[in-house]
N, C-alpha and C positions, 0 to 999 in steps of 0.2 A: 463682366464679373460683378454678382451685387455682394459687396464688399462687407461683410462681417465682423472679421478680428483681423486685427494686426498685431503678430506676434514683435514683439520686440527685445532686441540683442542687444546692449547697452556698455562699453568702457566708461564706468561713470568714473575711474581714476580722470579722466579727459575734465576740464574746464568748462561750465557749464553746461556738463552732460546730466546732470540731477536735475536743473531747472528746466533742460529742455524737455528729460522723460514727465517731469511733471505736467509741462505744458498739453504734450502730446497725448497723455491721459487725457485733461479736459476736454482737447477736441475729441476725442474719441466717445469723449463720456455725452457731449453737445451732439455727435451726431449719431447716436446710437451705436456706436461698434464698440464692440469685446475687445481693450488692451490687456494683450498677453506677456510680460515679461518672462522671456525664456534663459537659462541659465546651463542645459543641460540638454541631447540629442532628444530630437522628434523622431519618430519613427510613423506617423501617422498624416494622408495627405490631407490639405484639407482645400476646396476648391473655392470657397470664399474667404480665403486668406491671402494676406502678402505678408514678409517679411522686411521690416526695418531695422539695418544695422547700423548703429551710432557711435561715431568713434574714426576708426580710418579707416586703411585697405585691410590692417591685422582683424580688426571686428569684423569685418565683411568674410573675410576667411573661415572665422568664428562660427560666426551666424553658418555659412557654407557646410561645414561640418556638420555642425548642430542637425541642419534640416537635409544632410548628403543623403538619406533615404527616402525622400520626397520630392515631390513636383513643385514645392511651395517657390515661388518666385522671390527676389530677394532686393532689394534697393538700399544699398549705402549711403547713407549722410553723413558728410566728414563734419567732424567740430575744428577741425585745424585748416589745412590748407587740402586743396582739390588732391586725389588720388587716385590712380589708376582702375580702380573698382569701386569706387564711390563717384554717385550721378552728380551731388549735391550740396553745398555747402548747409550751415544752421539757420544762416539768414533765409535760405530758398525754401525751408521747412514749409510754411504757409501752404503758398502757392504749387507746393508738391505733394500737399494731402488733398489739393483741390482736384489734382489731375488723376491722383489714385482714386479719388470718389468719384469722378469724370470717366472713369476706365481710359483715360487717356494716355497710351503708354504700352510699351511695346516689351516684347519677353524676348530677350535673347538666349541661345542654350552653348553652355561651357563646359567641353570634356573634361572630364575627372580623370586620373590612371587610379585603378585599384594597386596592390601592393600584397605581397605576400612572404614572410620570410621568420624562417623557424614558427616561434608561434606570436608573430605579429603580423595584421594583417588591417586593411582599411582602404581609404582614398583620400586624395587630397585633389585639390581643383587647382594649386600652383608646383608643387615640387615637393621630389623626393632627395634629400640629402645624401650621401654615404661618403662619409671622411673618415681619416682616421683619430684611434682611439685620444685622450685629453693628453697624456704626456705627450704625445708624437702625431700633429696634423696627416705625416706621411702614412701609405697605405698601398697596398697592391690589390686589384680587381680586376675579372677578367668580366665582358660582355661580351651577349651572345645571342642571335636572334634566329629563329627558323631551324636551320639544321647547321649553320654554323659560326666559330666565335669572331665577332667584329675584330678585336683588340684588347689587349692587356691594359690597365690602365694604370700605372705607376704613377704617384703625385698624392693629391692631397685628399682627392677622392672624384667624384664625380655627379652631375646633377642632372636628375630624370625630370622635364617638367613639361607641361603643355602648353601651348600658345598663350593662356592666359599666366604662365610664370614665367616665359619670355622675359617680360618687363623684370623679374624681380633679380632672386639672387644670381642668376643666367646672364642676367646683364652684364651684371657688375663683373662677370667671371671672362667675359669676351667673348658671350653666345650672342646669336642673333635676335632682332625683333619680330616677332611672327605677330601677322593681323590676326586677332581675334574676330569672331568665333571660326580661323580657321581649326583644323583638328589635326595634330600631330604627336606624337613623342619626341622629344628634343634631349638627344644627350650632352649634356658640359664638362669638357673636364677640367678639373679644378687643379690649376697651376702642376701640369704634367710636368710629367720627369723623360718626357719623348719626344722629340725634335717630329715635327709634321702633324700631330696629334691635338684635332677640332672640331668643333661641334658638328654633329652630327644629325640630320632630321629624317625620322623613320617614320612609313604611314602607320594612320591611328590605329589598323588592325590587329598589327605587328606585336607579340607577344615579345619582350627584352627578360634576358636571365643574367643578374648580377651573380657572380659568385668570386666572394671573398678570400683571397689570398693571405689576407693578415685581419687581427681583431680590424674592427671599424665600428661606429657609431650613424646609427640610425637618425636623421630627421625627416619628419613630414609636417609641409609648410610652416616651417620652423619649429616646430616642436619636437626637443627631442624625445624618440620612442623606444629605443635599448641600445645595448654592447651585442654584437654579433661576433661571434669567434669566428678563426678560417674555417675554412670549409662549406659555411652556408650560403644559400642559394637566394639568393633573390627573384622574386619572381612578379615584374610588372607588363600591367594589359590596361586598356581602355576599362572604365570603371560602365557597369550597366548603365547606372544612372547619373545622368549630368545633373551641373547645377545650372540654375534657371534666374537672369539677371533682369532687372526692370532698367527699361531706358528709358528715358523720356525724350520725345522728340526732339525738343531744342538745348538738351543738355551737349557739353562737349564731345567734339570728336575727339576718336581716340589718337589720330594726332595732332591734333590742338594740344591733349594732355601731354603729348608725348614732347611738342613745344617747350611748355611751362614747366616740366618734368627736367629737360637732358638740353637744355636751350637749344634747339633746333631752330632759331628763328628763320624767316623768310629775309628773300632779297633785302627789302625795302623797308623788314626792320632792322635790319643789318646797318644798311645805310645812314638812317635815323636814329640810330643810335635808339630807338622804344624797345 
């Protein structure tokens, strides 16, 4: 890649995220490349760009959306502590503009699900929400795949996510870990009111139809997106375009992160009490 601009995604609410995009201008400005601060979706690819988001996994998300119409590649630098979709800490800055100018560094690619329902429609690269409405968590949905319906889903709602939102609010919900970049749909439901009733993992081709039994409320990757009344139809598929993540070779694995994340330690740190 000969490297041009780097667009950059910015949480400057974060603690030394102003000083760092200043810095990050200079180099940029030292070694000839266009820093682009972006605020608002790209719709346009550009092939001597990367994307740098600064802040944590929410920014990365951000930045994801932002550029969900493009091929532009994306790499997270957390200002806080290491994160599931951030390569990098602030301190590693340096030595990770080195390696983007090096083109040393590898593109991973992460399914997106599209989403479709009434007149809202998009993609997201970790999850889709559907709970019920603000007075009352509780809600009724039915899912449905192919030519017939999964299950009724009583409770508090349910979570549509990919391998890459595994980790997130799926977790917390008592879905499973899936390796990324494998490619799936995973259903959670959320504090069921049905005795037997678990996560679910369907392949990525598989076209899923939520339809609402009671109002509910929409999120995608946390954001929320409307009030849906009964009767509408939810309608999620694999999204055309994935998003496209920078690795660097000797940054962590992603169970290393998963270690430091959910203390999974090893034997012998067990032992050692490290």
């Amino acid at each position: 890649m000969n490297l041009a601009r780097i667009y950059i995604v910015a949480n400057t609410t974060k603690p030394g995220a102003l000083q760092t995009l200043a810095d990050l201008k200079v180099w940029c400005q030292e070694h000839d490349i266009e820093a682009i601060p972006v605020s608002e979706p790209i719709t346009w690819d550009d092939e001597n760009a990367v994307v740098l988001a600064l802040g944590g996994d929410g920014t990365v998300l951000r930045a994801a959306n932002f550029f969900s119409k493009t091929a532009s590649p994306i790499l997270g630098i957390n200002l806080g502590s290491l994160g599931f979709l951030t390569q990098a800490t602030i301190s590693d800055l340096p030595y990770v503009m080195d390696k983007l100018l090096a083109d040393q560094f590898l593109i991973e690619e992460r399914m997106r699900l599209s989403y479709h329902a009434a007149e809202s429609d998009g993609t997201v690269l970790n999850d889709l929400v559907i709970t019920g409405v603000k007075e009352s968590p509780f809600c009724e949905i039915e899912l449905s795949w192919g030519d017939g319906v999964v299950s009724a889903f009583p409770g508090d709602g349910v979570i549509l996510a990919t391998a890459t939102g595994s980790t997130a609010y799926s977790l917390s919900a008592g879905g499973p870990v899936i390796v990324p970049p494998a490619a799936c749909i995973l259903a959670t439901p959320l504090a069921a009111h049905k005795l037997g009733l678990r996560p679910i993992i369907f392949p990525p081709e598989e076209i899923i139809r939520v339809v609402t039994r009671t109002p509910v409320r929409l999120f995608t990757d946390g954001d929320y997106i409307s009030k849906l009344d009964t009767g509408v139809e939810i309608v999620v598929r694999r999204a055309e375009i994935p998003t496209y993540l920078i690795r660097l070779a000797d940054s962590p694995t992603f169970f290393r992160i998963l270690d430091e994340k959910l203390n999974w330690a090893d034997d012998e740190r067990r032992e050692t009490g490290d």
